[in-house]
N, CA, C and O atoms as CSV, one atom per row, in Angstrom:
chain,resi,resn,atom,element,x,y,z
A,1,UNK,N,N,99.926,107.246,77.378
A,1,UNK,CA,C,98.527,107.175,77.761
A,1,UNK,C,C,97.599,107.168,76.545
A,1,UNK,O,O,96.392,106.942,76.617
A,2,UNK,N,N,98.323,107.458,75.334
A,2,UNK,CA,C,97.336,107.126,74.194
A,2,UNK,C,C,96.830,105.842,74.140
A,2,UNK,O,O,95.661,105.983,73.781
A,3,UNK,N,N,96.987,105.049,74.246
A,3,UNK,CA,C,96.609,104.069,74.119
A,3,UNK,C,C,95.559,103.641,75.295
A,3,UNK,O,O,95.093,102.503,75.351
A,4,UNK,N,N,95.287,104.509,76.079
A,4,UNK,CA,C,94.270,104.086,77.142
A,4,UNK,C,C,92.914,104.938,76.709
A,4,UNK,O,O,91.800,104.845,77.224
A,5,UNK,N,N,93.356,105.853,75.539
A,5,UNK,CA,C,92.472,106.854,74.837
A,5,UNK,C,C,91.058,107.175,76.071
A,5,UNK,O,O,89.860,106.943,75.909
A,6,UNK,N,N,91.648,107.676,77.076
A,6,UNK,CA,C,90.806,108.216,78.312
A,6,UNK,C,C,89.743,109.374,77.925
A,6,UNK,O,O,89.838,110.061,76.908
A,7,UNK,N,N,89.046,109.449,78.581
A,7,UNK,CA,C,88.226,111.006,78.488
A,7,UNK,C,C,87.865,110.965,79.238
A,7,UNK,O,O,86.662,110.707,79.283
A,8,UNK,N,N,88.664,111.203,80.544
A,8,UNK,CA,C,89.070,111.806,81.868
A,8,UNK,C,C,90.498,111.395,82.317
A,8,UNK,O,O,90.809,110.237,82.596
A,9,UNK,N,N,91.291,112.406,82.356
A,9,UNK,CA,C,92.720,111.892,82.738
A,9,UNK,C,C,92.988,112.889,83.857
A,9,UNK,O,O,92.871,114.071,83.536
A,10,UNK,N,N,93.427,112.537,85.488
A,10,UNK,CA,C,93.871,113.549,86.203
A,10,UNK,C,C,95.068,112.965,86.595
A,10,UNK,O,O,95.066,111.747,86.772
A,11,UNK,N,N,96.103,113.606,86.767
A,11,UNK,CA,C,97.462,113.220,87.712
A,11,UNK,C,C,97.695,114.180,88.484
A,11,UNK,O,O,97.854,115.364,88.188
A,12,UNK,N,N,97.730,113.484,89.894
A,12,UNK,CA,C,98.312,114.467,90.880
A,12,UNK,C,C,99.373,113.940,91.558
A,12,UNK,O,O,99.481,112.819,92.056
A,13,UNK,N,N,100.137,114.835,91.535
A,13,UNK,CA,C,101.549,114.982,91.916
A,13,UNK,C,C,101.563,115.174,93.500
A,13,UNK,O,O,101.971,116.244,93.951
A,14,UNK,N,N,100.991,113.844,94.623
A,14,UNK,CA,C,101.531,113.992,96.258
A,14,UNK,C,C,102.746,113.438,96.920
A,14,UNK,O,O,103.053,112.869,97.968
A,15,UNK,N,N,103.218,113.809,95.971
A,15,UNK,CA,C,105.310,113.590,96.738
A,15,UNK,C,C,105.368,114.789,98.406
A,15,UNK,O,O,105.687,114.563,99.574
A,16,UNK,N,N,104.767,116.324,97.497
A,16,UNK,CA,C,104.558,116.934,99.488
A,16,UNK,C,C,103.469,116.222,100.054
A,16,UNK,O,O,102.618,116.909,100.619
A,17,UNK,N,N,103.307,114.936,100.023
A,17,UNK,CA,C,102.428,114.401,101.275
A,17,UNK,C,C,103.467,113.286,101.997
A,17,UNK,O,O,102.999,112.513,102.833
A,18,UNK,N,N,104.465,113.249,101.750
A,18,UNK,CA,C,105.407,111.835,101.850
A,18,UNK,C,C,106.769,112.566,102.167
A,18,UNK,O,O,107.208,113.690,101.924
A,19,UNK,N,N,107.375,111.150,102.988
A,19,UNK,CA,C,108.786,111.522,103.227
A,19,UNK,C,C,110.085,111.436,102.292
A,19,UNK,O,O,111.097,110.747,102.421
A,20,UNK,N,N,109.668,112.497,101.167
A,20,UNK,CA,C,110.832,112.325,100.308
A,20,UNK,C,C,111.816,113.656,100.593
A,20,UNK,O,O,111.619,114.589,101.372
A,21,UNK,N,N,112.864,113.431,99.756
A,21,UNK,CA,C,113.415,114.886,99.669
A,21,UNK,C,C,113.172,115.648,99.211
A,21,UNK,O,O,112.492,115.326,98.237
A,22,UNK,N,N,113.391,117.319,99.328
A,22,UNK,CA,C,112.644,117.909,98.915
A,22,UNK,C,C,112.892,118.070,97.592
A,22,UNK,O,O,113.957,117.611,97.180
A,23,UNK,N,N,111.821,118.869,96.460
A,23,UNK,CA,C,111.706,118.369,94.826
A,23,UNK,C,C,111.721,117.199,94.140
A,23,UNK,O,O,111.819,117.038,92.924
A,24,UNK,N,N,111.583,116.125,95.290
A,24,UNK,CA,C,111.645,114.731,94.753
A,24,UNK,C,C,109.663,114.339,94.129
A,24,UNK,O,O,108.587,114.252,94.721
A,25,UNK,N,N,110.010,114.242,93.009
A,25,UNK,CA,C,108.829,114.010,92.206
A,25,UNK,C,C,108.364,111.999,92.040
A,25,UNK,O,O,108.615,111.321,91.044
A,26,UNK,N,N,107.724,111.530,93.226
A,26,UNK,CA,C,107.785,110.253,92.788
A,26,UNK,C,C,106.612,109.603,93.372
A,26,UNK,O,O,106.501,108.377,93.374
A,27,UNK,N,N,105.792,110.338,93.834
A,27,UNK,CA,C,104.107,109.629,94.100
A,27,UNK,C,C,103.350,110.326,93.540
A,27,UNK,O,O,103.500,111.547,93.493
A,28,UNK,N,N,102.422,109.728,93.021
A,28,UNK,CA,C,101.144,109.850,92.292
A,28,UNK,C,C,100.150,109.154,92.385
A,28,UNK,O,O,99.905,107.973,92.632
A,29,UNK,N,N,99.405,110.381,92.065
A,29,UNK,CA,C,97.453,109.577,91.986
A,29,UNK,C,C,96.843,110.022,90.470
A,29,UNK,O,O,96.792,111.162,90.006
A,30,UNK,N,N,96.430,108.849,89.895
A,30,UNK,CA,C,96.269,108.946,88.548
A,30,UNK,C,C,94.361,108.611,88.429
A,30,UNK,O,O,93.918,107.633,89.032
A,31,UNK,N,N,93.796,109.148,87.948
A,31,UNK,CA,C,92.186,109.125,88.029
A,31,UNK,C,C,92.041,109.159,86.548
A,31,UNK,O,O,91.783,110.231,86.000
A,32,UNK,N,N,92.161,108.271,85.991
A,32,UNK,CA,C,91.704,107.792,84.347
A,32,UNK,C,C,89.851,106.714,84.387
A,32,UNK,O,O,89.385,105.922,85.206
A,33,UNK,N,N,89.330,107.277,83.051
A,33,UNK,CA,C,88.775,107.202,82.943
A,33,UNK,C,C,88.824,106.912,81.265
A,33,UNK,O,O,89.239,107.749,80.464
A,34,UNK,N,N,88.258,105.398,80.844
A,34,UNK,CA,C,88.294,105.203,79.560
A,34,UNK,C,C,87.304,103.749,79.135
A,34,UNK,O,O,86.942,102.834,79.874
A,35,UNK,N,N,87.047,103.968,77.632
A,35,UNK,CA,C,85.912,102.617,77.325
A,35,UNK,C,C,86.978,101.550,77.454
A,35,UNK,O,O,86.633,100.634,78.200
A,36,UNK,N,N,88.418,101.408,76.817
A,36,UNK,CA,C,89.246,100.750,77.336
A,36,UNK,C,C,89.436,99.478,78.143
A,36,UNK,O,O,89.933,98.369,77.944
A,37,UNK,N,N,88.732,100.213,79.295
A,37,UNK,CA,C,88.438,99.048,80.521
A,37,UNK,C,C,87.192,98.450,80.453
A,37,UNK,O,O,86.881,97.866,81.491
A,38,UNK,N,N,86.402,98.412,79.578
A,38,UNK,CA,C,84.993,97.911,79.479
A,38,UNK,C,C,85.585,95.956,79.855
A,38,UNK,O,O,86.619,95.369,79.535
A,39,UNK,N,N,84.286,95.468,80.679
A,39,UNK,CA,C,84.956,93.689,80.661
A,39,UNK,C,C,86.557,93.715,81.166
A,39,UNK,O,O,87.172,92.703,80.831
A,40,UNK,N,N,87.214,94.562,81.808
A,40,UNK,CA,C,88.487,94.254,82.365
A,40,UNK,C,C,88.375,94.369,83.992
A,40,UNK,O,O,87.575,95.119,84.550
A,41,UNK,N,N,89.170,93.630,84.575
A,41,UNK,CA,C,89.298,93.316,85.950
A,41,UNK,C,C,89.925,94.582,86.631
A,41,UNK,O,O,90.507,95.276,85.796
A,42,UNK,N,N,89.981,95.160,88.098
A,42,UNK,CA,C,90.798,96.095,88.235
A,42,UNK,C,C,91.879,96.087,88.581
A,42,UNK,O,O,92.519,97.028,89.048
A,43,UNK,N,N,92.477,94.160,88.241
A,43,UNK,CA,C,93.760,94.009,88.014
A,43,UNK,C,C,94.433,94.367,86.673
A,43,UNK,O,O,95.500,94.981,86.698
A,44,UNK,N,N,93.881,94.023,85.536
A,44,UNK,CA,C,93.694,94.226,84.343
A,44,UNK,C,C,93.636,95.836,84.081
A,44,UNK,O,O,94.346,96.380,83.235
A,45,UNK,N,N,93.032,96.289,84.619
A,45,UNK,CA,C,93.366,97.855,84.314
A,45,UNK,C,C,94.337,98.539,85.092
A,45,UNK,O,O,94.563,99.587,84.486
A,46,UNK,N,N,95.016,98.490,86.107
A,46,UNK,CA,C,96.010,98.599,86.454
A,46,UNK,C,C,97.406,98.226,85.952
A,46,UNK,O,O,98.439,98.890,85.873
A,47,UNK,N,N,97.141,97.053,85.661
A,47,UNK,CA,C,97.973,96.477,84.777
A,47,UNK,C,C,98.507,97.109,83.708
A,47,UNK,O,O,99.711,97.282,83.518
A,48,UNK,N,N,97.149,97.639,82.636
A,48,UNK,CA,C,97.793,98.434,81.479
A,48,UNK,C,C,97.878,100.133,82.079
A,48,UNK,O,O,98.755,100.677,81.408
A,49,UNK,N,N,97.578,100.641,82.589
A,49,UNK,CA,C,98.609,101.865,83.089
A,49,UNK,C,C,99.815,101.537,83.784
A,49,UNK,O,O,100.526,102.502,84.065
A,50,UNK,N,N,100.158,100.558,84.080
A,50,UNK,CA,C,101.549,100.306,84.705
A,50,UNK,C,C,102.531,100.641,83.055
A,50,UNK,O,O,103.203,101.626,82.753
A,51,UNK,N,N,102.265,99.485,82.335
A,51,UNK,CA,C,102.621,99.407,81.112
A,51,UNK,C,C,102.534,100.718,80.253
A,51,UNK,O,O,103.294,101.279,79.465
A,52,UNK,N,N,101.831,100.856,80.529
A,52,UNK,CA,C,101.432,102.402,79.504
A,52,UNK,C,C,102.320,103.857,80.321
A,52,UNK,O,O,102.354,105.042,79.989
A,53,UNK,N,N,103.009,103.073,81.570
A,53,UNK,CA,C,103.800,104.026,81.892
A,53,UNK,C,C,105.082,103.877,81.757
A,53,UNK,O,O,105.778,104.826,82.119
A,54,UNK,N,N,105.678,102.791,81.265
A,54,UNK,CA,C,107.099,101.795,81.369
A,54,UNK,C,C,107.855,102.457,82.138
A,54,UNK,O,O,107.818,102.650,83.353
A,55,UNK,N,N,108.506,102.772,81.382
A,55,UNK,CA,C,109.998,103.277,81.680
A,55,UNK,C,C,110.013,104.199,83.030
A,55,UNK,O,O,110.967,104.352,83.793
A,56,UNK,N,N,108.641,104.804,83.132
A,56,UNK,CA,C,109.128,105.820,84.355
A,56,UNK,C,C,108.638,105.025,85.718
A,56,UNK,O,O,109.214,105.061,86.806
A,57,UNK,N,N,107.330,104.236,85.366
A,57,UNK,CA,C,107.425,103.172,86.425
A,57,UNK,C,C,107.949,102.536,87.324
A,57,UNK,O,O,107.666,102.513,88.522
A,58,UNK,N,N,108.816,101.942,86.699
A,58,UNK,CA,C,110.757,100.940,86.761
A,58,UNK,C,C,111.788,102.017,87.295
A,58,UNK,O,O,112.835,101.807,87.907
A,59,UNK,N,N,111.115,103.464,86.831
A,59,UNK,CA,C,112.985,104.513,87.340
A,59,UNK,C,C,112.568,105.630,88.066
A,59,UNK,O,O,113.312,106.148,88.899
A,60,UNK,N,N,111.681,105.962,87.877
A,60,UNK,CA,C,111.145,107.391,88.893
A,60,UNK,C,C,109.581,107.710,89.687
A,60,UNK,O,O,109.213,108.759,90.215
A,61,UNK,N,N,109.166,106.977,89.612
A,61,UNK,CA,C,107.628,106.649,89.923
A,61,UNK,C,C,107.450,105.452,91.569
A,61,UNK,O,O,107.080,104.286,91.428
A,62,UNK,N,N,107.683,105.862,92.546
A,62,UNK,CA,C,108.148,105.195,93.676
A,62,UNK,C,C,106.465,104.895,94.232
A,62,UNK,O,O,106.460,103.720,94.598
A,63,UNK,N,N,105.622,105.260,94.350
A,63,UNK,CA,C,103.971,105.514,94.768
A,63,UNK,C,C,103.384,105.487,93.843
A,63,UNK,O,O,103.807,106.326,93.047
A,64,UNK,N,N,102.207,104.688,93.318
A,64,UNK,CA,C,101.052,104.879,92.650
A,64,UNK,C,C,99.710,104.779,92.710
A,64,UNK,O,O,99.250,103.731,92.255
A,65,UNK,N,N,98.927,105.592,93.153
A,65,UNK,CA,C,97.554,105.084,93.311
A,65,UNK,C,C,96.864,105.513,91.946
A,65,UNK,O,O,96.866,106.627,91.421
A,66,UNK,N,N,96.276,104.339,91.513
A,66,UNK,CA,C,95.275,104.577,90.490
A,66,UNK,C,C,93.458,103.848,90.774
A,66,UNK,O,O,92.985,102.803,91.220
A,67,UNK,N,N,92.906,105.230,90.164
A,67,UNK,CA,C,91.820,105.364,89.973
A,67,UNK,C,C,90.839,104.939,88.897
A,67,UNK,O,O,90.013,105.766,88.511
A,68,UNK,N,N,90.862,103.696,88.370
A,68,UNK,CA,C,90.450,103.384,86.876
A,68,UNK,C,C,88.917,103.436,86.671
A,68,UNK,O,O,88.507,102.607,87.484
A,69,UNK,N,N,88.042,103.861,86.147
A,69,UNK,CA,C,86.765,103.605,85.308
A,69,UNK,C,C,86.611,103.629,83.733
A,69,UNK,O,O,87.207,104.070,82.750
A,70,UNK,N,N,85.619,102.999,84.010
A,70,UNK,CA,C,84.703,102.954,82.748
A,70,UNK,C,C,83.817,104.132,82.443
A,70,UNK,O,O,83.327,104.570,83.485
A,71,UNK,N,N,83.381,104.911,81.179
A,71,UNK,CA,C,82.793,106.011,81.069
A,71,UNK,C,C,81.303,105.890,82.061
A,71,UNK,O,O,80.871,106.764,82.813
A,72,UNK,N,N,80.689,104.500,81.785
A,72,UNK,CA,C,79.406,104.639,82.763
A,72,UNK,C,C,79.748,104.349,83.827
A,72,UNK,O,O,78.780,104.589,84.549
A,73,UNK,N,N,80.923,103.788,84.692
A,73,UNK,CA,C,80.898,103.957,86.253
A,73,UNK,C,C,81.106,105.686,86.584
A,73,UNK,O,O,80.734,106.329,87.565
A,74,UNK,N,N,81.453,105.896,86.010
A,74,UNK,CA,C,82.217,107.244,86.087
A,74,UNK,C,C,81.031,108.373,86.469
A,74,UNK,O,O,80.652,109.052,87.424
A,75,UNK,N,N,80.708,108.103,85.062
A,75,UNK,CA,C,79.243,108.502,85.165
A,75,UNK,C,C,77.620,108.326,86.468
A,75,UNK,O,O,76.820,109.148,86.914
A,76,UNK,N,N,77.798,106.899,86.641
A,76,UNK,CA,C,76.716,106.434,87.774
A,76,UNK,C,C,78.048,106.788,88.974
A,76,UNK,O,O,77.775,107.741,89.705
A,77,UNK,N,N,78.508,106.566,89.061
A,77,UNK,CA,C,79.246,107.000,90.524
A,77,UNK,C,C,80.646,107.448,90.212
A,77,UNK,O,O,81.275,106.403,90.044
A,78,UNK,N,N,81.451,108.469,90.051
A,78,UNK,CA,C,82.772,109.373,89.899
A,78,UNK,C,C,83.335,108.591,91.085
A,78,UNK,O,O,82.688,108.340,92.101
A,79,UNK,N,N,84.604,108.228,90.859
A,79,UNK,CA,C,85.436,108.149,92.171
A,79,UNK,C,C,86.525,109.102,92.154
A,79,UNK,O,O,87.427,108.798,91.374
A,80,UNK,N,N,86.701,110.305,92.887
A,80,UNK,CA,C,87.455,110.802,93.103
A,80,UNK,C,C,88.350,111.356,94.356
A,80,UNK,O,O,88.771,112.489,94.591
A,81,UNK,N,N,88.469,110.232,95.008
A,81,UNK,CA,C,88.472,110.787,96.384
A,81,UNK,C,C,90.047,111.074,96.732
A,81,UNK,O,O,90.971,110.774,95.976
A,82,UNK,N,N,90.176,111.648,97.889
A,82,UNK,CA,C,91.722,112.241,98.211
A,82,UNK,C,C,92.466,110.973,98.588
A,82,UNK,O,O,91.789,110.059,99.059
A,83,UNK,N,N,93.919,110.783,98.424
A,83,UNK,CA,C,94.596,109.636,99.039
A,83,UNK,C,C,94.481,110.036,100.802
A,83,UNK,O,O,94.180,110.966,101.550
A,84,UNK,N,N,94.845,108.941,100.819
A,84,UNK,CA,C,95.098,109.379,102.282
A,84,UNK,C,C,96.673,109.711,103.064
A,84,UNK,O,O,97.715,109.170,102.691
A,85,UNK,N,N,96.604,110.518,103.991
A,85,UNK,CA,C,97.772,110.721,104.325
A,85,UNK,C,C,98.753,109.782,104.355
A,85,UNK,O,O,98.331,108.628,104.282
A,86,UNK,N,N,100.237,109.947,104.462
A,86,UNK,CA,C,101.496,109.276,104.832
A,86,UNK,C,C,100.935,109.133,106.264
A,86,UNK,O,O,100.183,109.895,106.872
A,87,UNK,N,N,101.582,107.766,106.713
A,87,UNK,CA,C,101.795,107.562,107.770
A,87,UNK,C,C,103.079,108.089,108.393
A,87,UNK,O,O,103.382,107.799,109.550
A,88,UNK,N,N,103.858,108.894,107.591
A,88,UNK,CA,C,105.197,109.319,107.953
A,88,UNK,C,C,106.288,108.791,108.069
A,88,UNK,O,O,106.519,107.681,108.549
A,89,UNK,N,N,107.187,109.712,107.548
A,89,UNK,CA,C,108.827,109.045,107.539
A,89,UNK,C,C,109.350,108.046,107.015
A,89,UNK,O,O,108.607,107.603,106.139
A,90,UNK,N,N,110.577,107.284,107.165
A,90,UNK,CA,C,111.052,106.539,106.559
A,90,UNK,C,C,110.980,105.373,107.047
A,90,UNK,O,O,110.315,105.408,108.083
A,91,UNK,N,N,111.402,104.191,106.761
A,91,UNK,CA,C,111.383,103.251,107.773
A,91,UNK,C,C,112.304,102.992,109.039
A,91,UNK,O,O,112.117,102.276,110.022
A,92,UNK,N,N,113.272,103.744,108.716
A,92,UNK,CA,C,114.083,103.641,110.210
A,92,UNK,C,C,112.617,104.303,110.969
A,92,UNK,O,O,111.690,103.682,111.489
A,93,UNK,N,N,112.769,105.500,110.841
A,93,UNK,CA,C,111.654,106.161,111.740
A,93,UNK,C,C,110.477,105.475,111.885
A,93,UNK,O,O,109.788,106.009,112.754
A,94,UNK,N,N,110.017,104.618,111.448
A,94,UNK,CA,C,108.602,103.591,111.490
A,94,UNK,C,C,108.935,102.737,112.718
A,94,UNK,O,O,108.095,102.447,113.569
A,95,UNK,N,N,110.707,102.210,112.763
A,95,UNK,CA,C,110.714,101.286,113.881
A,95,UNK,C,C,111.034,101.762,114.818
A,95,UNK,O,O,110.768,101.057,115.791
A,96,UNK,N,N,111.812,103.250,115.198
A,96,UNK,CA,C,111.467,103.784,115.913
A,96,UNK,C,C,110.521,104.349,117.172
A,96,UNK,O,O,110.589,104.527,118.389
A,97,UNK,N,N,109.548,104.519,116.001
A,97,UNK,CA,C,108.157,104.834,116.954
A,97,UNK,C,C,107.581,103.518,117.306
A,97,UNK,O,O,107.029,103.358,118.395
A,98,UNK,N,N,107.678,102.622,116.482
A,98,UNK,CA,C,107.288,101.100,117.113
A,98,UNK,C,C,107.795,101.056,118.985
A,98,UNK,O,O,107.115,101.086,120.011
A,99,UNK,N,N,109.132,100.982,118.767
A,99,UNK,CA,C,109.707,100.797,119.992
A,99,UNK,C,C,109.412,101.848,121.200
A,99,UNK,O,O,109.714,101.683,122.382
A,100,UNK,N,N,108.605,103.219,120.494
A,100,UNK,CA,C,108.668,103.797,121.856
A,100,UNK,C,C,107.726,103.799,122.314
A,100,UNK,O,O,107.589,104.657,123.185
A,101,UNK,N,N,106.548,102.898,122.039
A,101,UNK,CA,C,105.396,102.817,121.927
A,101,UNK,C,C,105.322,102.002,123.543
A,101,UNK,O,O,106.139,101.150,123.892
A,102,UNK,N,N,104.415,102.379,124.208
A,102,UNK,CA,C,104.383,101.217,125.674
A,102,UNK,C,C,103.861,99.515,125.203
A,102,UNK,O,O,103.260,99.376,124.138
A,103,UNK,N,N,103.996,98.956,125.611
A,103,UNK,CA,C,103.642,97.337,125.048
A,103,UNK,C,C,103.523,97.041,125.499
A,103,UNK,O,O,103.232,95.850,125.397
């Protein structure tokens, strides 16, 4: 994350909001804030925290929501808002409840 040289960095760790196993560490919400992104798209800034995360990205990092600004959005309007819940379970269990659904 040096290289995103932030001055605002939060990571939160919501793996207990999701159907993993338990101590399984692999969703996150990342709320960075850096000049960095000045003139970049919020494909483009996503982009370089993907990168700026490599390796754990690709092997242990299953969920990511990121939060990117610029020091003056940040400033004129903070985005910090909560993710939103799991819709629950796994996908067997997704088609599950599909089917028991009346239609």
């Amino acid at each position: 994350m040096e290289s995103l040289n932030p001055t605002w960095l939060q990571v939160d760790n919501e793996s207990h909001m999701h159907s993993v196993p338990p101590g399984a560490e692999s969703h996150f919400r990342v709320v960075i804030v850096s000049p960095v992104f000045e003139r970049m798209s919020l494909l483009q800034r996503h982009r370089m925290v993907h990168a700026a995360l490599g390796e754990e990205m690709r092997e242990s990092i299953h969920a990511l929501t990121i939060i990117s600004q610029t020091p003056a959005e940040w400033e004129s309007h903070p985005i910090a808002r909560e993710s939103p819940a799991c819709r629950g379970g796994s996908v067997k269990q997704a088609r599950s409840q599909v089917r028991q659904e009346p239609g």
